[in-house]
N, C-alpha and C positions, 0 to 999 in steps of 0.2 A: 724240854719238859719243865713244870714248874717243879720251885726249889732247888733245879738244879745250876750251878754255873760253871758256865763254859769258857774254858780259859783259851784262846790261840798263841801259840806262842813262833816267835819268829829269830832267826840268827842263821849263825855258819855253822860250819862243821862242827863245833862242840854242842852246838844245839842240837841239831843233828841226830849226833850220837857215833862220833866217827870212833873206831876201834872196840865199842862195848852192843848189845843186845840192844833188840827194842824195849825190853823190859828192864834196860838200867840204864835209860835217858834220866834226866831232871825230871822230863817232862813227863813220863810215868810215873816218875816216883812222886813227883808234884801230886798228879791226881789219884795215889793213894794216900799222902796226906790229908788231900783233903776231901772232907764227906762233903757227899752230893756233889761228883767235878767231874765234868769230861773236860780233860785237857789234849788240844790237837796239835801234834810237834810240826811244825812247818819249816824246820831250820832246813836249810841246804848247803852241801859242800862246798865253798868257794863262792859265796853269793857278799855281794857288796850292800849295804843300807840300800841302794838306789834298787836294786832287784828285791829284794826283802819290800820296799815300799809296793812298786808293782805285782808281787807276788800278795801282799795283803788286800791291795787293790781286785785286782781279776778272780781272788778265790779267799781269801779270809774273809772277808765282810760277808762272804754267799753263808757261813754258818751263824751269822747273830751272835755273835762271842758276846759277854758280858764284859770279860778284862782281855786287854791283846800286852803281854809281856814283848820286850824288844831284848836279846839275849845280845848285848852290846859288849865287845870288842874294839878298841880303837885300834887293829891293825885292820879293820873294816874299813876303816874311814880311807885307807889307801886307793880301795879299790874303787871308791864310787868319782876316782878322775879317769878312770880306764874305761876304754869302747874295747879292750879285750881285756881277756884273762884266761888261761887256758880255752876259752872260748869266747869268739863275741858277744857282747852281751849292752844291754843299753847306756844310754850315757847322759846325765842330764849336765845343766850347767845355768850360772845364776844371772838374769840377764834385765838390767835395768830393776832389781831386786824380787826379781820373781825365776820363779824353778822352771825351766824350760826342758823339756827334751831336745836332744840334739841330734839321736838317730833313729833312723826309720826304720822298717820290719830288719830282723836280725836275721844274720846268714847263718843256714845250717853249715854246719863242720863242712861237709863235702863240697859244701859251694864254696867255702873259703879254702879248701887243699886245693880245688879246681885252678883258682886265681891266683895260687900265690906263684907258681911257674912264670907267672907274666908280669912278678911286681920288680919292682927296682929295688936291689939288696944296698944300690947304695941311698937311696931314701931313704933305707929304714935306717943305715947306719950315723944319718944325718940325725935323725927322728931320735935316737935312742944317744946321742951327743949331747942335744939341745936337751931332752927329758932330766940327764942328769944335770946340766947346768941348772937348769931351773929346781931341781930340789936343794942343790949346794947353797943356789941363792937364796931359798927360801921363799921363791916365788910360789911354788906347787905347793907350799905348806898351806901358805895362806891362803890359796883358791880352795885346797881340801879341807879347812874349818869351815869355812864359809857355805858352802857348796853341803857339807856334811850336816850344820845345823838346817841347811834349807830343806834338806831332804827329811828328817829327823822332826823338824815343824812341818812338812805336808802330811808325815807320819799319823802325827796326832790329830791334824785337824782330820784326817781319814778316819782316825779310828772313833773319834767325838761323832764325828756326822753320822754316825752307823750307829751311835746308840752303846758307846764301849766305854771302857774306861783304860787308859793307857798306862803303861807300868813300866819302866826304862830298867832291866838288871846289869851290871856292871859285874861283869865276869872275871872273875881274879883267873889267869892263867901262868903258865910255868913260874919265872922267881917269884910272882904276886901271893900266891899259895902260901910259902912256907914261912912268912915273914911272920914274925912274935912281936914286933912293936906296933905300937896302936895309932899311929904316924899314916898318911895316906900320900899315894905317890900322884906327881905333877899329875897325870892322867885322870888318877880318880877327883883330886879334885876338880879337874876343867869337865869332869863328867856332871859331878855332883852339883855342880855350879851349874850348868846347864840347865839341868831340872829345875833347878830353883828358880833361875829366873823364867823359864816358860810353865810355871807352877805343874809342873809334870812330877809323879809320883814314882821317887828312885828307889832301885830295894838295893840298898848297899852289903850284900853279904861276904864278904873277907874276913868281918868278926867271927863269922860261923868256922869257916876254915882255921882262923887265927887260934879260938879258944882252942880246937882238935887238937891243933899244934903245941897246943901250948901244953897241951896232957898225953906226948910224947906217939901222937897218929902221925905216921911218914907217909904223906901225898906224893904223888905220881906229879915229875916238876916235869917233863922233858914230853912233847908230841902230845896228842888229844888226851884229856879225863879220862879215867877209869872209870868201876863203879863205882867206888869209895867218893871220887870229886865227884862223880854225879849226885849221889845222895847227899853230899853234903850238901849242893848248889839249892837241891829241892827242900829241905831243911829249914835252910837260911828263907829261903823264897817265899814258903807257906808262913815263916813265921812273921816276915814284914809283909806279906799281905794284907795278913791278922790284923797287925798291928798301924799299919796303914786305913786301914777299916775298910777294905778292898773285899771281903767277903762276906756273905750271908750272915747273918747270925740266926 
């Protein structure tokens, strides 16, 4: 409808809303913040960037979103070298410096219980050897920045071609919360740095948490947000949107 904007928002389980109400997500309390806002929560449990990507592809673009928020987590960035995770799920990878898929329709559960009777336990145990060498060496790190900004740039150029405007949030989780110095950790800045150089608009809210903190509010450090971290996330978010010049006037 006119005057109104529609915000999509995309992440994992804290986006989600894992352990609290539909009605004490961010992403509710976002679109009571703000006037004239349908905001639509897309987070999912356990979803890596790369399915977040596909998932804004195949059905966020179908709503004409105005702003698509990315509810960033870098223990996401893990997920997007995995062809499983609690379920199979797709897998890209960066090839001659373009984003590829590398697998094809994805097996339901039951096809994959059907198969696993017939797989070699000791492949996997071979599989699950070499995975760890390669993190010790640091080889996996660096295909997962790589592979993570590639996904994170198809992101934006998806959500621009559709007519959106992109929003990257950086979600303070467990010890991120409760910290009282104004100092930001190796992660947020390689977050923040990010944005900057692909001129993508960061909402960095841990100040919002930071000040609660600092005026003796005890946040929920350990497993998903409560409603308190929710409200706070949505808070922070409306108010650099604001200030971002992300909404209507």
């Amino acid at each position: 409808p006119a005057g109104v904007t529609r915000i999509v928002v995309l992440g994992d389980s804290f986006t989600f809303g894992e352990e609290v109400g539909d009605e004490e997500t961010f992403s509710h309390y976002l679109h009571e913040l703000i006037p004239n806002s349908e905001v639509l929560n897309l987070g999912i449990h356990g979803y890596g960037h790369d399915q977040m990507l596909r998932y804004l592809k195949e059905e966020g673009i179908r709503y004409h979103p105005d702003i698509v928020i990315l509810g960033f987590m870098p223990d996401d960035m893990e997920r997007n070298v995995l062809s499983f995770r609690d379920y199979a799920k797709p897998h890209y990878a960066v090839k001659k410096g373009r984003l590829e898929l590398t697998t094809g329709p994805i097996e339901r559960p039951e096809e994959t219980l059907a198969a696993e009777a017939w797989r070699s336990k000791f492949v996997d145990l071979l599989t699950m050897a070499r995975s760890r060498y390669e993190w010790r060496t640091g080889k996996t790190s660096a295909i997962t920045r790589d592979l993570t900004a590639a996904i994170l740039d198809d992101m934006k150029a998806t959500i621009e071609a559709a007519g959106a405007r992109p929003a990257y949030a950086y979600l303070p989780v467990y010890g991120e919360i409760p910290r009282l110095d104004d100092g930001m950790t190796s992660r947020e800045r390689a977050f923040l740095t990010y944005c900057r150089e692909r001129r993508i608009e960061s909402l960095y809210i841990q100040p919002y948490f930071r000040a609660k903190a600092k005026e003796g509010v005890s946040f929920k450090t350990e497993g998903h947000w409560g409603p308190l971290e929710h409200l706070t996330a949505a808070e922070g978010l409306a108010k650099e949107l604001a200030a971002k010049g992300l909404l209507a006037r």
